[in-house]
Phi, psi and omega in degrees: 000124192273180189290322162289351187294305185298300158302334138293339167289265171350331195270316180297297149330288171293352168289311151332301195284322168320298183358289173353293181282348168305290191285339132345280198288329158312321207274284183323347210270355188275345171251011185201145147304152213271332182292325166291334171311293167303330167296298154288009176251325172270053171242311197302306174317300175297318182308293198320278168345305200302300204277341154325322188292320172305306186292323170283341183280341159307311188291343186287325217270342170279023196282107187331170206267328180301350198267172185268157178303145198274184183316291183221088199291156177295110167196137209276136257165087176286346170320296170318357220041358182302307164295340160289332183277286181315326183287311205284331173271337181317333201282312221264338179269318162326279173327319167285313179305305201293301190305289223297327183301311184308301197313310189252045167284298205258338191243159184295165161323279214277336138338280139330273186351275150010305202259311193297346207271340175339323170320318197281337152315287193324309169356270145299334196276346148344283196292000196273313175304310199285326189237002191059034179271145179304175185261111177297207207252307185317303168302356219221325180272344194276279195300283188306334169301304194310326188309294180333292191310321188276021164254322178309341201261310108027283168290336179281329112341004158090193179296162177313131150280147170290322160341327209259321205283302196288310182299339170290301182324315209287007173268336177258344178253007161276321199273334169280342172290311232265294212272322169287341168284004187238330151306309191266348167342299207279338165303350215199139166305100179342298196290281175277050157281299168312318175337289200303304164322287179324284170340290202278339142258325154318344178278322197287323198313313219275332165282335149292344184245347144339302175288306186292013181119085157018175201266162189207158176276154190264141186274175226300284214273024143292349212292307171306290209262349140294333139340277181327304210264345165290292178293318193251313223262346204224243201319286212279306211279339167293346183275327163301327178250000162278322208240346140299353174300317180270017177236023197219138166286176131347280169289349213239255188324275144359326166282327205239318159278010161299352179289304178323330219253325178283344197261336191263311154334310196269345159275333162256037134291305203286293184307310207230338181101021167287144179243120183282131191274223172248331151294312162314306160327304203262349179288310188283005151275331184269354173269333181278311174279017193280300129054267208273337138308272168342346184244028159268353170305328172070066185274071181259124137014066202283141167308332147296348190320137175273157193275099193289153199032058195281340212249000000 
């Protein structure tokens, strides 16, 4: 299996398991407030992590003396940038996990979603910006389907939400995670890298939620769907997507998260009973396919792109 393949599997996998996480974090957001939510699910995510980091760093220091040195041993650095790196994506993952919590207070699951796949619009049309390039036609063409679709997505859903407003934001600041994490992938050993990611929002949730009215213990039945959204849904899939990244453009990885929104209907039909009507359908068709159009711009990613909030 060659290495972009293997990354793209991988990509695919964590698009799925998001799918997931809208009707979770709905059905949890009714016990926990959205800042302790984020709090305890990336404490969980790094702890589940901390100890892999260990072991490997045990297994490097037991390496025979005959076997070759591995490359680059795991280790947390401000030289290296790693803490640094780690902070600039932490500030961009908050901000989305954040919008997006706030988002399905008031708005449906599979709606979020939706709205949330925008991103993958945003993308490119970023680096377009980002990089200064004419706007292609595929892209031009693209940006009016998505609109179309979220008003259809919209209309099918009753009135505007304030909900709809926090899932579009949590769309402009996943396409700045998107484009910055394929800058910086390459720097750093994948396993503390993700570490450093964990880290660096769980420091911040836990400052957020310190301010917004303290902190508090999660009751029995959070617990099960916190598990969930820490270990598999937080620790493996950033770990996971760290490390499909570093064989994927951007724009390429974007295209492959157009899935989610479809993986995520169908776990809160399953989870919770949500339902899409026929407006709805076709809103959230035209949105995937607005998506999956956009990315025929052949918006591939540069080494110059600037990193937003580098400075």
């Amino acid at each position: 299996m060659s290495p972009r393949l293997r990354g793209v599997l991988l990509l695919i996998l964590v698009t799925a398991v998001w799918g997931s996480t809208f009707a979770v974090v709905k059905t949890l957001g009714e016990l926990l407030p959205p800042a302790q939510l984020i709090a305890w699910r990336f404490l969980i995510g790094f702890l589940a992590l901390l100890p892999a980091l260990l072991l490997r760093g045990w297994g490097l220091r037991r390496r025979r003396a005959d076997q070759p040195a591995p490359a680059a041993r795991p280790r947390f650095s401000w030289r290296d940038g790693l803490w640094r790196d780690g902070l600039l994506l932490g500030a961009w993952l908050i901000a989305g996990y954040g919008t997006q919590t706030i988002a399905l207070q008031t708005t449906t699951a599979n709606r979020a979603a939706f709205f949330t796949a925008l991103s993958v619009v945003l993308v490119p049309l970023w680096l377009v910006f980002a990089q200064r390039r004419r706007m292609p036609l595929p892209l031009l063409a693209a940006l009016p389907l998505a609109v179309l679709g979220l008003g259809l997505l919209s209309w099918e859903g009753g009135a505007w939400v304030v909900g709809d407003a926090w899932a579009l934001a949590c769309a402009v600041t996943y396409a700045g995670f998107i484009i910055t994490l394929e800058r910086l992938s390459n720097r750093h050993a994948a396993l503390p890298f993700t570490l450093a990611q964990l880290a660096a929002v769980t420091v911040l949730a836990w400052l957020w939620a310190g301010v917004s009215g303290g902190t508090a213990w999660p009751p029995a039945a959070a617990w099960g769907p916190l598990l969930y959204l820490g270990v598999v849904a937080t620790a493996l899939t950033t770990l996971l997507q760290t490390v499909g990244q570093r064989t994927v453009s951007a724009a390429e990885a974007s295209l492959i998260y157009a899935l989610e929104p479809v993986t995520a209907t169908l776990f809160s039909f399953f989870l919770i009973g949500e339902r899409v009507g026929l407006r709805g359908a076709l809103g959230g068709l035209l949105v995937v396919g607005g998506t999956v159009l956009s990315q025929r711009s052949g918006g591939e990613a540069r080494p110059e792109t600037p990193a937003p909030l580098a400075e």
